[in-house]
Each structure stands twice: as C-alpha cells, then as structure tokens.
C-alpha positions in Angstrom: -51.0 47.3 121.8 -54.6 47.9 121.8 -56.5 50.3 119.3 -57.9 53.4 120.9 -61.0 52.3 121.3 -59.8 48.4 122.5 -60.3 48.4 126.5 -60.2 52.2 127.1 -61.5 54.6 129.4 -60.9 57.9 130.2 -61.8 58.4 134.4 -60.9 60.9 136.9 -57.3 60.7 138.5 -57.0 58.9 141.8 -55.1 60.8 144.7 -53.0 57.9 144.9 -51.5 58.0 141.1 -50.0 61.2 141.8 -46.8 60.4 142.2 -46.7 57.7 138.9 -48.8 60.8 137.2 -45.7 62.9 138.0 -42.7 60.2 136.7 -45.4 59.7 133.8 -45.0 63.7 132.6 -41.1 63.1 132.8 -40.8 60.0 130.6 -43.2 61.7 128.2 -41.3 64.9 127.9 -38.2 62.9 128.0 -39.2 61.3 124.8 -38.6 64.7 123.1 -34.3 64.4 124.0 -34.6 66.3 126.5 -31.5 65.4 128.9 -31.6 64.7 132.4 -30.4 67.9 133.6 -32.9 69.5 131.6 -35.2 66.8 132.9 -34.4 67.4 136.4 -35.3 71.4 136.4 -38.6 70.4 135.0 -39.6 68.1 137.5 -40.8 70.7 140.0 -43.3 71.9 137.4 -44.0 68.5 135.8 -44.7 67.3 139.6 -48.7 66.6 140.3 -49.7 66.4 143.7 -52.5 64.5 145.6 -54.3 67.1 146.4 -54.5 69.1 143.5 -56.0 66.2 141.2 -59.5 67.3 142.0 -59.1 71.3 141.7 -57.0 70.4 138.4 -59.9 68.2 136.7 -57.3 65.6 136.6 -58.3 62.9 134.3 -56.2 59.5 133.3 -56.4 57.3 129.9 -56.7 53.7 131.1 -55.7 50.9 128.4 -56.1 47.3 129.4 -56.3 48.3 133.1 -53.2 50.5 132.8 -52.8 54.7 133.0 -51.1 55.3 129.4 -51.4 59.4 129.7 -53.3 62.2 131.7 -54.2 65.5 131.6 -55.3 68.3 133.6 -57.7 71.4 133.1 -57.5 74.5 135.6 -59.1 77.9 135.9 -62.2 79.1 135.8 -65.3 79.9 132.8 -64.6 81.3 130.1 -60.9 80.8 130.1 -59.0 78.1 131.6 -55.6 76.5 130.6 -55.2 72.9 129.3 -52.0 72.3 132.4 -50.7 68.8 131.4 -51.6 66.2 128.6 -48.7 63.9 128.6 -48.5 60.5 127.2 -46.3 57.4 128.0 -43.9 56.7 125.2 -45.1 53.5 124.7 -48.4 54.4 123.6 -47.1 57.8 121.8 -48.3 57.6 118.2 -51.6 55.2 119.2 -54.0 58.0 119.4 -53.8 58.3 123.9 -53.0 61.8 122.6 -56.2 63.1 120.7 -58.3 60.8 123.3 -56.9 62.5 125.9 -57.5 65.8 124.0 -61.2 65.4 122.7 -61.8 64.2 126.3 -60.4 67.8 128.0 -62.0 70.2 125.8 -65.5 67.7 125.6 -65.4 68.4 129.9 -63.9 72.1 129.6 -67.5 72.9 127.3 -69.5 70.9 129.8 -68.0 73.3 132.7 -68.7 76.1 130.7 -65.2 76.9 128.9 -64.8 79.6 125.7 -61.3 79.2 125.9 -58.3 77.4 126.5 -54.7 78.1 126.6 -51.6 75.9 126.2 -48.3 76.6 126.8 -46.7 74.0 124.8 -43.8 72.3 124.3 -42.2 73.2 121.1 -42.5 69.7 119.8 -45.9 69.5 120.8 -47.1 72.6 119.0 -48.2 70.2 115.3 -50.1 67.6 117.7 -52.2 70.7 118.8 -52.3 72.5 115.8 -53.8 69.2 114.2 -56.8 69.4 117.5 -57.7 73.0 116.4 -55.1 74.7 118.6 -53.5 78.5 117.1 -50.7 79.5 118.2 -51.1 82.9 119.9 -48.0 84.0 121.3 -45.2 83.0 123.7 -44.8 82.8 127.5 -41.8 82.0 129.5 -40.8 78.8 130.6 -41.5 77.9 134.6 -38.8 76.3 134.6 -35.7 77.3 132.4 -34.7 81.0 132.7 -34.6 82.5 129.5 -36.6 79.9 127.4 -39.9 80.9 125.8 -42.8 78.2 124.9 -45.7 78.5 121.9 -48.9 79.8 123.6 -51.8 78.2 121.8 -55.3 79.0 122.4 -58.3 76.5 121.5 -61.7 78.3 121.0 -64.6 76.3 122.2 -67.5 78.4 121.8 -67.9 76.9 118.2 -68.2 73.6 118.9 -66.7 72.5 115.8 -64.1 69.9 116.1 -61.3 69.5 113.4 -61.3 66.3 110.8 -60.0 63.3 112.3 -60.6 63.7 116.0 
C-alpha cells in the first residue's frame, strides 16, 4: 500500500462515482460489525446521489488512480456539518482518514466555516477526538429508531490544528 503522501490526491467527486461513493460508506461502516440488517437500514442515509455531489462539497481520496475514501461538507457559513468521511477498509489505518479530514475542514475555512458538526459513529468518536473534535452532545440516529450518536463539533475560527495532522 502506498504512504499517504505516495500518489495521492484529494479532488472533487465525479457525478458518476456516486453510486461506488454509496457501497464505499457501507463497507466502511461495515468494518465496525455492524450486521447486514443493521447495514441494510443505513443504506438509505449512507446513499450519495449524483446530484447532490456538488451542493455537498463532495470530495474523493485518490491512491494510485483509485477512490480509497470521501467526504462531504453541507450547510452554510458559520456552521455547517462534516456529512460523510468514510474510508475503504483496505486503507483504514493508512492515514486516508486524517487526509480526508485536514482536507474538509482546510476547504470548510476557505468557504468561510466557524463550525462544524459531526454526528459520529460511536467508533468513530477517538479518530475525531484525535483531529480536534469535542464531543458536544447526542442526536438521534436517521436511521435506527431509538439509537443516539456522539455530536462533535470542530471549532475552526482558531486555526490551530492538533499535533500530528
């Protein structure tokens, strides 16, 4: 496997990768355990469409000529909501992660960002802990009744960055 920096970009999302952007979130979140019927009633909110790539800032991690993870960044200054950053197994563990995270809060400052919330997976809550991320609260899940996620907020108006990313 490459290093982070070895034949990596970050780029915006192509209309056309919407569909393997989708399958992409559901293998990353199935890497928690997660079974398929827990899987399966995730999948409508997991799901990124074609035309929403643009609206959503969608942007892709390219390794070697191939998407490894992707995020997205909706809303609108001062606040807006970090909506997916998910990672392809394969490549959990090889920093995709924090590149992918450094690169959505470096273009939510450019766009004029203070602010942006998370609602994370619990399993996900140390990776953004470790990018500056505070857990604030909890909201309820989109897509399991009665399950509540970590609400994280970064603050971006410092400009300070954490060690190590």
């Amino acid at each position: 496997m490459p290093t982070p920096d070895e034949s990596s970009r970050v780029r915006p999302a192509r209309p056309e990768e919407a569909p393997r952007l989708s399958e992409l979130a559901l293998r990353s979140k199935a890497h928690w355990g997660y079974d398929a019927a827990f899987l399966e009633r995730c999948r409508a909110e997991l799901e990124v469409r074609a035309g929403q790539l643009a609206a959503l800032r969608a942007h892709v991690l390219e390794r070697a000529g191939r998407v490894v993870g992707f995020f997205t960044l909706a809303g609108d200054p001062p606040e807006g909501e970090l909506l997916h950053l998910y990672v392809d197994p394969a490549a959990i563990g090889g920093g995709a992660g924090a590149t992918l995270f450094r690169a959505a809060r470096d273009l939510a400052r450019r766009e004029g960002f203070r602010r942006l919330l998370i609602h994370s997976d619990p399993n996900a809550v140390r990776f953004y802990s470790r990018q500056g991320a505070r857990q604030v609260g909890e909201v309820a899940s989109g897509s399991i009744p009665g399950r509540f996620l970590p609400l994280l907020a970064l603050d971006l108006s410092a400009g300070e960055t954490p060690a190590g990313t």
